[in-house]
N, CA and C atoms as a LAMMPS dump frame, in Angstrom:
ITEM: TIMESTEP
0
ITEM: NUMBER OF ATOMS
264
ITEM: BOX BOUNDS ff ff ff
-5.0000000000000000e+02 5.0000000000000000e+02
-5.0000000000000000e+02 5.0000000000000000e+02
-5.0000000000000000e+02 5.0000000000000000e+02
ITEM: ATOMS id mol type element x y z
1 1 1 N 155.556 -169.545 462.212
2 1 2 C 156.75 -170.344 462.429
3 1 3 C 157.695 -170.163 461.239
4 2 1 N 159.005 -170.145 461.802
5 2 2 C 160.329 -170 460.547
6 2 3 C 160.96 -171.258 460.675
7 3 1 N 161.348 -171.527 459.582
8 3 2 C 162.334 -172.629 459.286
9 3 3 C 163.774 -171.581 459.179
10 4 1 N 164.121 -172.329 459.679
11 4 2 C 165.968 -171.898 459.549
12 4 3 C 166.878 -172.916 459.759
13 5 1 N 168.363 -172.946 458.714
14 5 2 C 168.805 -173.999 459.002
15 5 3 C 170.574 -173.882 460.023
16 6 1 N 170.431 -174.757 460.566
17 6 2 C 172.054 -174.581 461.059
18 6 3 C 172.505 -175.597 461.128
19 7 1 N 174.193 -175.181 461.617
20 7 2 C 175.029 -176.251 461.161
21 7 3 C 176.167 -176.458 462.945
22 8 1 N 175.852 -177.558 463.945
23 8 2 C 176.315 -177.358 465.326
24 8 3 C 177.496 -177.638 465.024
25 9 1 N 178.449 -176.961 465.379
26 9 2 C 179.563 -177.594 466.051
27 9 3 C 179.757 -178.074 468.044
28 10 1 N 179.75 -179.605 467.894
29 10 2 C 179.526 -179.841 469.212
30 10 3 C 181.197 -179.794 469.851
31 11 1 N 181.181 -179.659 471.539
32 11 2 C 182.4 -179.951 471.809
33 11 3 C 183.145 -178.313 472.263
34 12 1 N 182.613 -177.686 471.862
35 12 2 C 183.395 -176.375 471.806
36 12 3 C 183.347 -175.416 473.436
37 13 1 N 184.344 -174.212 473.743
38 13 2 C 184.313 -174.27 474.718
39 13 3 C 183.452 -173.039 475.574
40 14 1 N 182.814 -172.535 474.647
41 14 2 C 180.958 -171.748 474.779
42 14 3 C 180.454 -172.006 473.822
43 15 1 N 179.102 -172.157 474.142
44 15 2 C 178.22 -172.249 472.931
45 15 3 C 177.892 -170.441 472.52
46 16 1 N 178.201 -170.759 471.315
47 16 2 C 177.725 -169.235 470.502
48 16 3 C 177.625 -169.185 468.972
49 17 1 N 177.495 -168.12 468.576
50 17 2 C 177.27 -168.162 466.628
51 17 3 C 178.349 -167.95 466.232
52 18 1 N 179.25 -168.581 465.173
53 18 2 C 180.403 -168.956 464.779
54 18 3 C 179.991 -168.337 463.434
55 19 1 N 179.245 -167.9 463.012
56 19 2 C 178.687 -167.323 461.701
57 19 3 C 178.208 -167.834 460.699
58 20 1 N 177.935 -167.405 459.617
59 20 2 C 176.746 -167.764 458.419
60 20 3 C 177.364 -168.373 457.358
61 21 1 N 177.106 -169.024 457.003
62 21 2 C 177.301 -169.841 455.605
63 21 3 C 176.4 -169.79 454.601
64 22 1 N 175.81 -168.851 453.858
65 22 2 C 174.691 -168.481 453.039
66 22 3 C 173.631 -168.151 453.587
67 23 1 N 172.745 -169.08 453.727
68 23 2 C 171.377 -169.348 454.838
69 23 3 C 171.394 -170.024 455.802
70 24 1 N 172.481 -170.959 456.154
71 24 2 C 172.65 -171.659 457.196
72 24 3 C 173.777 -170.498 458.566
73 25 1 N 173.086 -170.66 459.652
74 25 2 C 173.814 -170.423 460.963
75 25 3 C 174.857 -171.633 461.224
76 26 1 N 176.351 -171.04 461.669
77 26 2 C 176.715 -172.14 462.304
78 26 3 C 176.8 -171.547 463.849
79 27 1 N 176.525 -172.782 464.938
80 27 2 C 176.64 -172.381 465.763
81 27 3 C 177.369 -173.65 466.787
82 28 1 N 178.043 -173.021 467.7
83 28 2 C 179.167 -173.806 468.659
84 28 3 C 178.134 -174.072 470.073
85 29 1 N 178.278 -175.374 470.468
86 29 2 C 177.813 -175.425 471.917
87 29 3 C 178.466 -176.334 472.421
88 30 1 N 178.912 -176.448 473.585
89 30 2 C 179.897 -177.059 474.597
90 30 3 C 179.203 -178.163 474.878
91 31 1 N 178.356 -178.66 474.626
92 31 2 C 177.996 -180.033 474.739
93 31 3 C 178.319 -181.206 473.534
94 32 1 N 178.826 -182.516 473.828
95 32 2 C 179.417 -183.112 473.434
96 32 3 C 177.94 -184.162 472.405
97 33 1 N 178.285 -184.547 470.98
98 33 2 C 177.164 -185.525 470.465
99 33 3 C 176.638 -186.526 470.596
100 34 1 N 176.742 -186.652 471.949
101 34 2 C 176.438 -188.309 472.559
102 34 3 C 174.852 -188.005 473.273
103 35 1 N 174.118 -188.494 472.494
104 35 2 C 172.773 -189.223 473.758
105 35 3 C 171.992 -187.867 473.542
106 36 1 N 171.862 -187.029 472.14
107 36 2 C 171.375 -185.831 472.087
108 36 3 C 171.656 -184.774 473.054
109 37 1 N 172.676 -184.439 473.834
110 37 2 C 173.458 -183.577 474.665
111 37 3 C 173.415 -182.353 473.916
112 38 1 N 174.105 -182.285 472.824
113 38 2 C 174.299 -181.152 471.636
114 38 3 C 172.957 -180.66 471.585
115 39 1 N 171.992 -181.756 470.678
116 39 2 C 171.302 -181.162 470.459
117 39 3 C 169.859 -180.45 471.886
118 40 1 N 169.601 -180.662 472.856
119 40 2 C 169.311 -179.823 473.887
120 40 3 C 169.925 -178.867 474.012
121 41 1 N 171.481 -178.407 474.012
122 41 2 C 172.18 -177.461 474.599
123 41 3 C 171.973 -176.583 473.543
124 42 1 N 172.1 -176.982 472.223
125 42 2 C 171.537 -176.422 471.04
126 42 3 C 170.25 -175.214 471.381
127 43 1 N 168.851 -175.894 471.9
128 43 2 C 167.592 -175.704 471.913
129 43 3 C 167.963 -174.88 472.825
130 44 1 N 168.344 -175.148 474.177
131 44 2 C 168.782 -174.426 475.216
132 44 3 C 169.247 -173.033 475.315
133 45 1 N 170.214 -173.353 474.588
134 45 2 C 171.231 -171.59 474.036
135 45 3 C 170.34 -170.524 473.01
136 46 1 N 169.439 -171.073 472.104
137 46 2 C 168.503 -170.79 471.113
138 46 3 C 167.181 -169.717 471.938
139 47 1 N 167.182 -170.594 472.725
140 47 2 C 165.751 -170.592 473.428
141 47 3 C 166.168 -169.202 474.144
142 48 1 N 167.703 -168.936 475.125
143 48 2 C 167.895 -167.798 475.614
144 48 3 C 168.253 -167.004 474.805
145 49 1 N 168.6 -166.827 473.842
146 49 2 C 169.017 -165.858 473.084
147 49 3 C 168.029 -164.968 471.81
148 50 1 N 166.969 -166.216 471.832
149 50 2 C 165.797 -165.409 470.988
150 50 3 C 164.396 -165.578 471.754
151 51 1 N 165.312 -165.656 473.139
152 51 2 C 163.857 -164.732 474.045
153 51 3 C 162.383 -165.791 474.347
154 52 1 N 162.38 -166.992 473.454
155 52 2 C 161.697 -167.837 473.635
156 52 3 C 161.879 -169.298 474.462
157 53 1 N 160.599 -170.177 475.028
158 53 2 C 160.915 -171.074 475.324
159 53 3 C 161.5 -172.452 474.941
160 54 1 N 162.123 -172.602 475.291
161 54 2 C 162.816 -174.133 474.757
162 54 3 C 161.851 -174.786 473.58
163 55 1 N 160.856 -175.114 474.231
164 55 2 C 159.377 -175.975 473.92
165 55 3 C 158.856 -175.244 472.47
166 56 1 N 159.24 -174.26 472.423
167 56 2 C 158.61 -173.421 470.638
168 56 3 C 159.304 -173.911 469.64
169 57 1 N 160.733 -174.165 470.163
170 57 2 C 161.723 -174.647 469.124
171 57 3 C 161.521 -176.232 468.645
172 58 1 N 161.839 -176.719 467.43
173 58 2 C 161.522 -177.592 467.142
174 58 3 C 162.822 -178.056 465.975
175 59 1 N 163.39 -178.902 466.306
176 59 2 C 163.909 -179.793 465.305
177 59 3 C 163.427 -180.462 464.446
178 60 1 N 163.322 -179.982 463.097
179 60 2 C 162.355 -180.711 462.329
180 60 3 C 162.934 -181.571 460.968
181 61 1 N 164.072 -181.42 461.153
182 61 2 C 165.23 -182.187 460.222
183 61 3 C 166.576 -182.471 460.722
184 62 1 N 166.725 -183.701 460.495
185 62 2 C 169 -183.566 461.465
186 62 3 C 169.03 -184.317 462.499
187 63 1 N 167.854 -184.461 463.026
188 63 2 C 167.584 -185.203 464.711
189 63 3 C 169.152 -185.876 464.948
190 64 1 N 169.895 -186.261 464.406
191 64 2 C 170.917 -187.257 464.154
192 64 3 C 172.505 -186.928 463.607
193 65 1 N 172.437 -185.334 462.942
194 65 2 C 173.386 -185.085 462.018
195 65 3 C 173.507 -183.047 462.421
196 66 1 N 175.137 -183.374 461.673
197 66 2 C 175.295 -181.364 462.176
198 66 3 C 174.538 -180.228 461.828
199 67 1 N 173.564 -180.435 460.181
200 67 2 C 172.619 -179.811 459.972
201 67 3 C 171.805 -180.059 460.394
202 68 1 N 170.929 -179.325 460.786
203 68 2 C 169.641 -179.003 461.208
204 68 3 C 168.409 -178.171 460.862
205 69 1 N 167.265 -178.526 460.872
206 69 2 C 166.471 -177.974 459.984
207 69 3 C 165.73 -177.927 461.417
208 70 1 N 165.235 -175.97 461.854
209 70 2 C 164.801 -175.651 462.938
210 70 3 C 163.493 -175.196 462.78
211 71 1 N 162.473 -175.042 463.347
212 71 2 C 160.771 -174.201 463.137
213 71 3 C 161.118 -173.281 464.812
214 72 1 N 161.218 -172.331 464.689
215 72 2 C 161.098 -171.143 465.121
216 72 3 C 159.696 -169.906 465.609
217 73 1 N 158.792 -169.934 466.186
218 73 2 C 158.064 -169.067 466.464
219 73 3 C 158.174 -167.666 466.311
220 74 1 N 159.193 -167.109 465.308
221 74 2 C 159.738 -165.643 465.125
222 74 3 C 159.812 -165.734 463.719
223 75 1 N 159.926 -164.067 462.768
224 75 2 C 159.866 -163.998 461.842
225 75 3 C 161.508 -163.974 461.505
226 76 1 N 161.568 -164.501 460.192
227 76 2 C 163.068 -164.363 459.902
228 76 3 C 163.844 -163.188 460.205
229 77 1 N 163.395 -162.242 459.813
230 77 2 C 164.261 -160.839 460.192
231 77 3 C 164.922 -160.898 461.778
232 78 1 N 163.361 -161.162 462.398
233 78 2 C 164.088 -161.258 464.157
234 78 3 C 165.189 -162.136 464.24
235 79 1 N 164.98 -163.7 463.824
236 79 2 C 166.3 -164.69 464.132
237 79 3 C 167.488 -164.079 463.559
238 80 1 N 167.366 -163.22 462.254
239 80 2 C 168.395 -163.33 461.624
240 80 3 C 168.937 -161.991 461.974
241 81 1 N 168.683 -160.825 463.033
242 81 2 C 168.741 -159.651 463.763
243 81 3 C 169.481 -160.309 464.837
244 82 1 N 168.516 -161.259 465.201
245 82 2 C 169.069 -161.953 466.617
246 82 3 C 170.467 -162.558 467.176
247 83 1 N 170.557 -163.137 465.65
248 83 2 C 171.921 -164.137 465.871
249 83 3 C 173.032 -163.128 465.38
250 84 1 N 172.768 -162.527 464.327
251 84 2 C 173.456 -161.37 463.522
252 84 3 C 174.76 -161.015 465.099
253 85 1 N 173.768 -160.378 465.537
254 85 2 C 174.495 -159.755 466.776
255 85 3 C 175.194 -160.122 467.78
256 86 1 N 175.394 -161.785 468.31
257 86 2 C 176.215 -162.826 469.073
258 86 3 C 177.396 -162.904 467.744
259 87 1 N 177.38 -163.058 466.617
260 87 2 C 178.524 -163.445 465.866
261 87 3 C 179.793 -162.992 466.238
262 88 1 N 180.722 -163.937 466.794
263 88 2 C 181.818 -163.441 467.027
264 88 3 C 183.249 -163.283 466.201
């Protein structure tokens, strides 16, 4: 498991990777911060894009706030290969 951290922007009008801020991902998802919406659509978009199930991903810091502290079932290189390549 990887820890990785990101930073959501909720509200936006696709969810995608908005790019890096040192070690942190920021990433955009069209779901709004009410009632954990964001953060599912978050897990959701994650989950298709690095090939894994929803259920591997884990929020393990932020439950509440735009950073997020993620546990990942992939080695850093892959996430950071992975997302590398959505950056728009």
């Amino acid at each position: 498991m990887t820890k990785i951290t990101v930073r959501i922007i909720p509200n936006a009008h696709r969810s995608e990777v908005a790019g890096q801020e040192g070690e942190t991902w920021k990433i955009r998802v069209t779901a709004p911060p009410i009632e954990g919406k964001a953060n599912k659509e978050l897990l959701r978009w994650l989950a298709e894009t690095l090939d894994v199930a929803p259920s591997e991903i884990e929020i393990v810091k932020g439950l509440g706030s735009k950073i997020k502290t993620l546990e990942i079932p992939l080695s850093k290189q892959d996430i950071n290969s992975a997302l590398s390549y959505y950056v728009v």
